[in-house]
Structure formats: structure tokens, C-alpha cells
N, C-alpha and C positions, 0 to 999 in steps of 0.2 A: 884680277882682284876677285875673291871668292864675295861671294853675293848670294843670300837665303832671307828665307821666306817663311811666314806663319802666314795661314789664309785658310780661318771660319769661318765657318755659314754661319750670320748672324739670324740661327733658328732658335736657338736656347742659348745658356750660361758658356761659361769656357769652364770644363770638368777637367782633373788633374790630368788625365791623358794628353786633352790637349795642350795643359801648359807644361807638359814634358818635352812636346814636340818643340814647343815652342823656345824652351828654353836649349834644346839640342842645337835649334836653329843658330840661334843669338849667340851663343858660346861658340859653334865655330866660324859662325863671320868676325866675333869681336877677338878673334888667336890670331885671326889671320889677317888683322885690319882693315876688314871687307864692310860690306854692308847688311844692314837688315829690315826688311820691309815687312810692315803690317799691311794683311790685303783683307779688304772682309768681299769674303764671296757672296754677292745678295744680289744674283741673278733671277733665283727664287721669287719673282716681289710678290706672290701671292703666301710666301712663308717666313718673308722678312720681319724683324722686329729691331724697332729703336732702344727697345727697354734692353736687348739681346745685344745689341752691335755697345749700348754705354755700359753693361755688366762685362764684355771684354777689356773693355777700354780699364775699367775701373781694375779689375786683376792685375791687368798688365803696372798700372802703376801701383798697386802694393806690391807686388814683388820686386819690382824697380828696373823691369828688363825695357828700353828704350828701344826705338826704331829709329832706323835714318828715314828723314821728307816727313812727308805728309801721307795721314792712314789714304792709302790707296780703298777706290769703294768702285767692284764693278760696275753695278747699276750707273756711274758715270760714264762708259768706256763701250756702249751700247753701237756707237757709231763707226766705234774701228773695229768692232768683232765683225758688222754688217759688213765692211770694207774689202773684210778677210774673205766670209763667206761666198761674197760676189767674184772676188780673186778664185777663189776655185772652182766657181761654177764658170766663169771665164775659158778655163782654163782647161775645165773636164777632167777637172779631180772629185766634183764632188758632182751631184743631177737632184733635179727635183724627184720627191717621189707621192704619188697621189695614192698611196696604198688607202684606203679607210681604217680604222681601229677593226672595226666588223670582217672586214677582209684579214687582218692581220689576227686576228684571233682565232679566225676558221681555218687558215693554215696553220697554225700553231698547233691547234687540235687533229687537224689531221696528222701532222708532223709526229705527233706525241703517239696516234694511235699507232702508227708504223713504229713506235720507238726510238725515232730519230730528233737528234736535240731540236725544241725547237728557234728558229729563226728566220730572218725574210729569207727570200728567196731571190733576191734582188732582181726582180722580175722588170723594176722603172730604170736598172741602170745601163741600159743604152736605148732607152725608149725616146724615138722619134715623132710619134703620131698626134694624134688630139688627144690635148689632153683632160679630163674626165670634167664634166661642168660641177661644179658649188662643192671643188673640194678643196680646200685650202692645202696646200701641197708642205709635206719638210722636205728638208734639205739634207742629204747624206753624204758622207765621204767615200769614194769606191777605196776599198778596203783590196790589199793584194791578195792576187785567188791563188797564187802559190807561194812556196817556198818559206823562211822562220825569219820570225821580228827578234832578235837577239840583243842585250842590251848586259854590260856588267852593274850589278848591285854591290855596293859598296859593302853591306853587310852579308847579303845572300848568295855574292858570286856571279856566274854565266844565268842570265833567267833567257830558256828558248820559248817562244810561242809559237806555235805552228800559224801560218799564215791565215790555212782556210776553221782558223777557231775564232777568227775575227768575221765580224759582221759589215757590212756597210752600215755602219751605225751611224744614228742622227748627230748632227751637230748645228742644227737650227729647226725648232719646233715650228707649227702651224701658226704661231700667232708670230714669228720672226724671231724670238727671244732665241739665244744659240743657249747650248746647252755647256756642262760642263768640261766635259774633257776639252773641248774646243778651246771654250774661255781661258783653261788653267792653261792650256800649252803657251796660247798666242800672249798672256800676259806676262808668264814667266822669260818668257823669248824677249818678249820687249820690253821688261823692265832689268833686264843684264843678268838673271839666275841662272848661276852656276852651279849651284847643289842644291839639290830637293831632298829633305830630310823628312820622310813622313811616318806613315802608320804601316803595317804593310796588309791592312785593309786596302789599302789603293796599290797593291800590287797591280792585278790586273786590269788597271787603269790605265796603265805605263804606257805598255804598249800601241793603247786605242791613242795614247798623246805622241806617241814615239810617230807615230802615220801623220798626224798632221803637223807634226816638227818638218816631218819631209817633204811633204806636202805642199808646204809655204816655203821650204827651203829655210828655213831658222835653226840656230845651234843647239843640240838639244845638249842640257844638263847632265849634269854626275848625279846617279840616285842612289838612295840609304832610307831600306824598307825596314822601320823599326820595328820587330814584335811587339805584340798587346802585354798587357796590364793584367795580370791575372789574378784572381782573388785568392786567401792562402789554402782553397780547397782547388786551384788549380782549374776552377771555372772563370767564364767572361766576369770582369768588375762591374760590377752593380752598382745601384745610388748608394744601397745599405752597407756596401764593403767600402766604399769610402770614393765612387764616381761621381760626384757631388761639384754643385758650386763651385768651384775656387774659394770666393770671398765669404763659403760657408767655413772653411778651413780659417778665417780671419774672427770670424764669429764663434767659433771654438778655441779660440786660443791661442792660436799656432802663428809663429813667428816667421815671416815669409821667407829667414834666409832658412831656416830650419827647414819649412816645403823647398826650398829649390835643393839644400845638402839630400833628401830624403828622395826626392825624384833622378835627381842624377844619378844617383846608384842606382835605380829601377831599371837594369838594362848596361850599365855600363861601369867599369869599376878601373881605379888606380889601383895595382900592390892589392894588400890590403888595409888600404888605407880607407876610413870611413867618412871621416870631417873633413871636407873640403871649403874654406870659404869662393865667394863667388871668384876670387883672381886665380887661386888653383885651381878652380873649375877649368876656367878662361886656359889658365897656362897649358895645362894635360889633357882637355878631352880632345878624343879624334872621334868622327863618325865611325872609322874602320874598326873600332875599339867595340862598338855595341855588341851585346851577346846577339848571336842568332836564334837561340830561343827563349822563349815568353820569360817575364819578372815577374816575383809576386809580391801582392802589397802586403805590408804588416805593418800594422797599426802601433805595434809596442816598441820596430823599430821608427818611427815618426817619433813617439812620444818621448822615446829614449834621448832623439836628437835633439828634440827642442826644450828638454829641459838642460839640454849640454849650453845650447844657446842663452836661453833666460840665465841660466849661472854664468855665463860671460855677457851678461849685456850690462850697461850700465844704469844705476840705477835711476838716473834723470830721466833718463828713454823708456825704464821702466815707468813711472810713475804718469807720462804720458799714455802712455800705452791701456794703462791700466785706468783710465778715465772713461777710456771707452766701456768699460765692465759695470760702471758706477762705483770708481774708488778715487777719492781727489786728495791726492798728498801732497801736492807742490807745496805747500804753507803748512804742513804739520810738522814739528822740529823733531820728532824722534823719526822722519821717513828713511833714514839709513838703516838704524837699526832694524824696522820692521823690515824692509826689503832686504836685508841681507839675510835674517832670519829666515823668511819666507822662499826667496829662491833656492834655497837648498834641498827643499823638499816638493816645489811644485811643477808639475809636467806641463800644466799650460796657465797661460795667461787668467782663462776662467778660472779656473784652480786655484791661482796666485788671490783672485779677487775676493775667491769664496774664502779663502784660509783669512784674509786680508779685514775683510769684513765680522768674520767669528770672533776676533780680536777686537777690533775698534767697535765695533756696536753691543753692549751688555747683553748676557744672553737672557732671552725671553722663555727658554725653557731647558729643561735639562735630560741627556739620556738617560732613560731606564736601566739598561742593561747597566751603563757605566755608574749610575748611583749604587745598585745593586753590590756593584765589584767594588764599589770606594768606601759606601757608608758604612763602615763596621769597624768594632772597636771604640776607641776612644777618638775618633774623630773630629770630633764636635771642642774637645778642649782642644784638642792641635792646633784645630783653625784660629782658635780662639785665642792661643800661646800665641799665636803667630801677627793676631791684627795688635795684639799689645806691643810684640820687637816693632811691630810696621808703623805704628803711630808714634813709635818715642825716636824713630831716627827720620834721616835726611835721604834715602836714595835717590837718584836718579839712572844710573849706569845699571846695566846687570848685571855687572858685577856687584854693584853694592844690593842690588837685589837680591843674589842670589847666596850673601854672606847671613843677611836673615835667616832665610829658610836656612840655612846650614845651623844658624847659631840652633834655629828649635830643633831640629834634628839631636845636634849634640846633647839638648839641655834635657829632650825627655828620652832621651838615649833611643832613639827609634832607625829605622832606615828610609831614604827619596822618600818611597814610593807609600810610606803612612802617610806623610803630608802632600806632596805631591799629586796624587790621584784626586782627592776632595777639592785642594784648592785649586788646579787646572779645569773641576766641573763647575766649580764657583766663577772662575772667569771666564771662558768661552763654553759653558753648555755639554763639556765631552770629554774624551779623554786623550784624546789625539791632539798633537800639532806640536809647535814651534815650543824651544826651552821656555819655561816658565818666565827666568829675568827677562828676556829679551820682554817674554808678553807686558810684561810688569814696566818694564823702562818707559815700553809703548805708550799704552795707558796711564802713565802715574801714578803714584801713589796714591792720591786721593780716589779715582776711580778703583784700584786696586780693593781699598779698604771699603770700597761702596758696595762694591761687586763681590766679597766677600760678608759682610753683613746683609746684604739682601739673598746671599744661599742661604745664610745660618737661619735667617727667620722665614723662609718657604721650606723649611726642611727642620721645624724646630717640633 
């Protein structure tokens, strides 16, 4: 049974990087009928955050990606990582080492002055004597002194490391707390992972986990080192390119299958197929499918897709949606028609709310530029020709709104855009948006004619 894994440091938010990982994970355990496990790594506790571990949590459920059990949380599991470390000191896989920080800097500086990288010298690993008073000792793994740690990468291939590039690195600090590569191995091993889908910032991580897979004798995983995220100038992704929050991505607008269709291309691609919902995600991704070099984000493809979304969402889910924004339609009887109107032209949610609100609240002021380009000619009787057809009939539909304005059109032989222009500034403030009737249906007729005599008399 394939079995993967998401596991952040709950130090800050979960940024769209990591809900790529995350969702790379979740799509191929959920193809392959496997499992999926949330870990929060908060080993850290002098850098952990509650505020940090419920802003993942809260991501996780707007985008709607589930886990099998219970969120697994290191900081509980302190006793079996102890258990393990004691196993390989047992064992004489791993030694105490009583280096000091002070000792270990003044070789390092030596090391550096010869030009040689630096690192210990593992001068404590087979040290027998007394050992040093009031120094609280770590814990290291001997690390092999010849020959290549080889491992295949799902996306990258044969990755070799030469043996003596490894250190005896720590894997239980002075205060007992083990560190991570230790933790990540001995949890993945024991809670059944089979694929590790990550960044391939943790490339050279592999390896230091690959030693204590063997170490302890545990099976070690299939790994798939995803390339970074790169911004469309081909630099690391920033908070300003769009490495942000997640649930800032919710606070702008953006509809979560929209972020998952948009992230799953980041790296990996069907054909040329672009709109994926989450089951053909499910159905076609393969890990082995991810490019092996870097993605880059664009913003205007995100925006591109979630307005493909809003135009297929329905409009009941819309008008929830859109409460978050401050827009409450459930009880207003023309909410088809404005929602249909509207999603036709808006890229997000905000968008939707803003265009949403220009319409239903009377405008309080009007543009310049657009009074400029409207108010000329005989305007002023147009509107006027126009509140007279509006008062002697019945519309409702925009269709029958928009037989009105047709009939003035015909009567003072004019073209749209004489009438058109003045009275779309008289109703929303501008000149931009949604067909007239529709706005008109919206609103009603009495609002219409309200909203039309209060431009005529601030513009008389």
C-alpha cells in the first residue's frame, strides 16, 4: 500500500509551496488507495506555534485535502526517538561527543584557514577515556568513512554521495531533544512510508536519513525531490510573488479548487491539458511525471483559472461565498440574474464582491474622467426621454429593460453608447461593468429611476 506524507514545522503559515507538496503527496496515495498522513514537525519547542500548527490545519480544510488518523505531532513521540538513540549507542552506531561550541568553532576556523571544508573531525568517535566534567555531551551517528550513499530519485535519477562528504552529524542535541533528520527517518519508518514527495531543498538531507534507515535496520522509502517554485523572473518565490499564506489566497478571492488546478501544473503537466478537476488530478498524476526543472508562478495564469471556476460554480455556493466579502444575497429575488451577470467578467471573488456592491449600493460619487467622456451633447434630455419610457411601463426582466433604452434610442435616432454612457454613470458611478438591463433588473425600476434623477440634479 503506497503511504505519504505532508510534515511542517509548525513555525509560520503553510505557503503555496508547501501546499503543493502537500497536495502531490495526497494525490498519489489517494490513485493508489494508500494512505495519508499529516505530521507537524514541532521538535523545535523553542520555535513552535499554536497560532502556526491551527493556520495549517485551517488550509488544509479550505482546500478540502483530508488525512487518514489522527494529525500526528512530534513533540509527542519524544520517548521512542529516546529509545532509538539509546539502540544505537547500545549498539555503537552512534558515541557520545563532548566537543564544546568554542572547540568546534576554533577547528572550523582552522579548517577554513587551510581551505578545507569545514567539519568535526570526529575526534570523540571511538573515545574511551574520561570524559570531560560540566559538559553536557550530543549524540552523533558514525557516519561511513568510505565508499557512495546511492539512492534513485524518482524525479532526478541515480543521486551518488560520496561517503567521506558526510559528517558524523548530530542526532540528539545537549539538552536530549534528537534532531531532525533522525526524527524524520525513525517516524517515516514507523508510521509505513513508502514515498516521500518533497522539495528538493531536502535533497542532501536524503542521504544523512538514508544512514539511519540503516542504522536501525528500517525500510527506507521511494523518494521524489520536487524542484522549487520560481518567480516569473526566474528567482526564489517571495512573499510579494505570491509565497504567501495560503488562506491569504482565500482572502483574495481565489477559489481553492482554482489553487489546487493552478499548483498542480507548477511542475507537472497532463498532454496539454490545463483544467483538471480534483478526480483527474487523482486519476493521472504520477510523481515520476514532475519536470525536473524549476516552475514558474504567474499570477495571470491563477487568475485565468479561477475565473474558469467562478463561471462554473453554482450560483448558491456562490452567494455563500460571497458573504464572506460583505455581500448577502440569499433573500434578494433578482440573485440569479446579478450572479450570472457578474461572473462573466470577474477573476476573483473580491472582484465579484466589488463589481457586486457598485450595483446594489447607489453611487456616492462619480468618475471624472468618465463624466468627462459621457456628459456631452444632449445628454441631459436622453436621460430624461428615458426616465419618462421608465415611469409609464412595467419591467422587471432585462429584457424588458433593455426594450426601453432601445425604444429611446430609436425615437431620438441616436446610437448605445449616447445613452448608455450617462446612464451606466448615473447607476454605478462609472463606466465600466455588467449590461445595463441586467443592472436595471437588479436594482428595479424604482431604484433605477432614483438613481437616475439624483445624477440629473448633482450634475444640473
Amino acid at each position: 500500500m503506497v503511504v505519504t506524507r505532508f510534515a511542517p514545522s509548525p513555525t509560520g503559515y503553510l505557503h503555496i509551496g508547501g501546499l503543493r507538496t502537500a497536495l502531490f503527496n495526497w494525490l498519489w496515495a489517494r490513485k493508489n488507495g494508500g494512505r495519508f498522513i499529516l505530521r507537524i514537525e514541532d521538535t523545535d519547542l523553542s520555535r513552535n506555534s499554536d497560532k502556526a500548527v491551527r493556520a495549517i490545519l485551517e488550509a488544509f480544510d479550505w482546500v478540502g485535502l483530508n488525512y487518514d488518523g489522527e494529525v500526528e505531532y512530534q513533540s509527542k513521540r519524544f520517548d521512542i526517538y529516546k529509545e532509538y538513540i539509546q539502540k544505537l549507542l547500545k549498539e555503537g552506531k552512534a558515541y557520545y561527543c563532548y566537543m564544546s561550541k568554542e572547540e568546534l568553532d576554533a577547528l572550523r576556523e582552522e579548517q577554513q584557514k587551510r581551505g578545507e571544508r569545514p567539519r568535526y573531525d570526529r575526534r570523540y568517535r571511538d573515545f574511551d577515556g574520561e570524559p570531560p566534567k560540566g559538559v553536557q555531551p550530543v549524540v552523533r551517528i558514525k557516519a561511513p568513512l568510505e565508499g557512495d550513499i546511492v539512492f534513485e530519485d524518482g524525479i532526478k535519477g541515480t543521486v551518488t554521495i560520496r561517503a567521506d562528504e558526510l559528517d558524523d552529524f548530530i542526532i540528539a542535541r545537549s539538552d536530549g531533544t534528537p534532531t531532525y533528520n533522525f526524527v524524520v527517518a525513525v517516524d517515516d519508518a514507523l508510521m509505513g512510508v513508502t514515498d516521500v514527495i518533497r522539495g528538493d531543498d531536502h535533497l542532501y538531507n536524503t542521504p544523512k536519513q538514508i544512514l539511519v534507515y540503516r542504522a536501525l535496520g528500517l525500510n527506507i522509502p521511494r523518494f521524489y525531490h520536487v524542484p522549487m517554485i520560481l518567480n516569473e523572473s526566474g528567482k526564489k518565490l517571495s512573499k510579494r510573488d505570491g509565497a504567501m499564506d495560503v488562506m491569504e489566497y482565500k482572502r483574495m478571492g481565489y477559489l481553492p479548487e482554482a489553487l489546487l488546478n493552478f499548483l498542480v501544473r507548477l511542475g507537472w503537466s497532463y498532454k496539454d491539458q490545463e483544467i483538471f478537476s480534483l478526480e483527474e488530478m487523482q486519476k493521472l498524476f504520477d510523481p515520476s511525471d514532475i519536470n525536473k526543472s524549476a516552475s514558474a508562478y504567474n499570477l495571470s495564469k491563477l487568475d485565468w483559472l479561477n475565473s474558469h471556476y467562478i463561471k462554473n460554480t453554482p450560483n448558491q455556493r456562490l452567494s455563500e461565498l460571497l458573504e464572506d466579502f460583505g455581500v448577502y444575497l440569499q433573500s434578494h429575488d433578482k440573485k440569479e440574474i446579478l450572479l450570472d451577470a457578474l461572473k462573466e467578467r470577474a477573476k476573483t471573488l473580491k472582484e465579484m464582491a466589488e463589481m457586486a456592491k457598485e450595483i446594489l449600493e447607489a453611487p456616492r460619487e462619480y468618475d471624472e474622467k468618465g463624466m468627462k467622456k459621457a456628459l456631452k451633447g444632449e445628454w441631459r434630455e436622453i436621460l430624461e426621454s428615458f426616465l419618462k419610457s421608465l415611469e409609464s411601463a412595467d419591467p422587471r426582466l432585462p429584457a424588458e429593460f433593455h426594450e426601453i433604452i432601445k425604444s429611446v434610442v430609436e425615437q431620438k435616432g441616436i446610437g448605445f453608447g449616447k445613452i448608455g454612457q450617462p446612464l451606466r454613470l448615473a447607476l454605478t458611478g462609472r463606466l465600466g461593468g455588467p449590461d445595463l438591463a441586467d443592472i436595471m433588473a437588479v436594482i428595479g425600476k424604482e431604484e433605477t429611476i432614483q438613481r437616475v434623477r439624483e445624477f440629473l440634479q448633482r450634475n444640473s
